[in-house]
C-alpha positions, 0 to 999 in steps of 0.5 A: 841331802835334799835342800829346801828353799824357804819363801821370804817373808814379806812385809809390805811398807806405807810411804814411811817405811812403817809396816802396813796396819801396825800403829805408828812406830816413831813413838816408844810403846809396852809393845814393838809392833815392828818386832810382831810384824816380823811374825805376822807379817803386818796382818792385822787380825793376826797381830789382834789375835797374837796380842789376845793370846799373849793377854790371856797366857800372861794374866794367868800366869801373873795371877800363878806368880802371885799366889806365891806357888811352889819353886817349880810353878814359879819357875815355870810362870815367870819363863814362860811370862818372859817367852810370851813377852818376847815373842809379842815384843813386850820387852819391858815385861820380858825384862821384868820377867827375867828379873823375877826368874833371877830373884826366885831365892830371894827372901819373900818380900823381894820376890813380891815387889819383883812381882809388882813391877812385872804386873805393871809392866804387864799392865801396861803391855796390856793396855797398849794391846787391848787398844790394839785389838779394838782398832783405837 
């Protein structure tokens, strides 16, 4: 059986130990810039255009949950919310995307206020993000 070596990821660190070209850290944010370097490796144009993509997927996807589709389609809109939310770091949205997952036969009116908290959960990932994207 062939083994195959994998490269190790590099991440290259300021004098703070803060990746390069991610926002500052020390402060609590809608998303875990620490957590998408891992993935991006600190690229900026690529953190930029992930955080596009996420913003994209998880508006229509929260625009599905509100339109009040079938079982399947909300099954299907709230998980994959809640794995786009992971992948970025955006763990409030992943949580109440989960809540969302966990409330799917519950009466109408809890599966809409379940969705509001995830919308603004979303909302303010996004506003972290779309920030993010114009270099603010």
């Amino acid at each position: 059986m062939a083994r195959v070596k994998l490269a190790p990821l590099n991440i290259f660190f300021n004098a703070s130990r803060q990746p390069m070209g991610l926002p500052d850290i020390s402060e609590p944010s809608a998303i875990d810039f620490q957590h998408l370097g891992l993935y991006t490796g600190g690229d900026v144009a690529l953190n930029r255009e992930v955080l596009k993509l996420f913003r994209g997927q998880c508006a229509q996807l929260l625009e599905q949950l509100q339109s009040e589709p079938d079982d399947e389609g909300y099954r299907y809109a709230a998980h994959s919310l809640k794995g786009a939310a992971r992948a970025v770091g955006a763990w409030a949205v992943a949580e109440a995307a989960q809540h969302v997952e966990q409330v799917r036969e519950a009466p109408a009116a809890t599966r809409r206020a379940a969705i509001a908290v995830l919308a603004d959960a979303y909302a303010q990932a996004s506003a972290v993000a779309l920030s993010y994207e114009s270099g603010d």
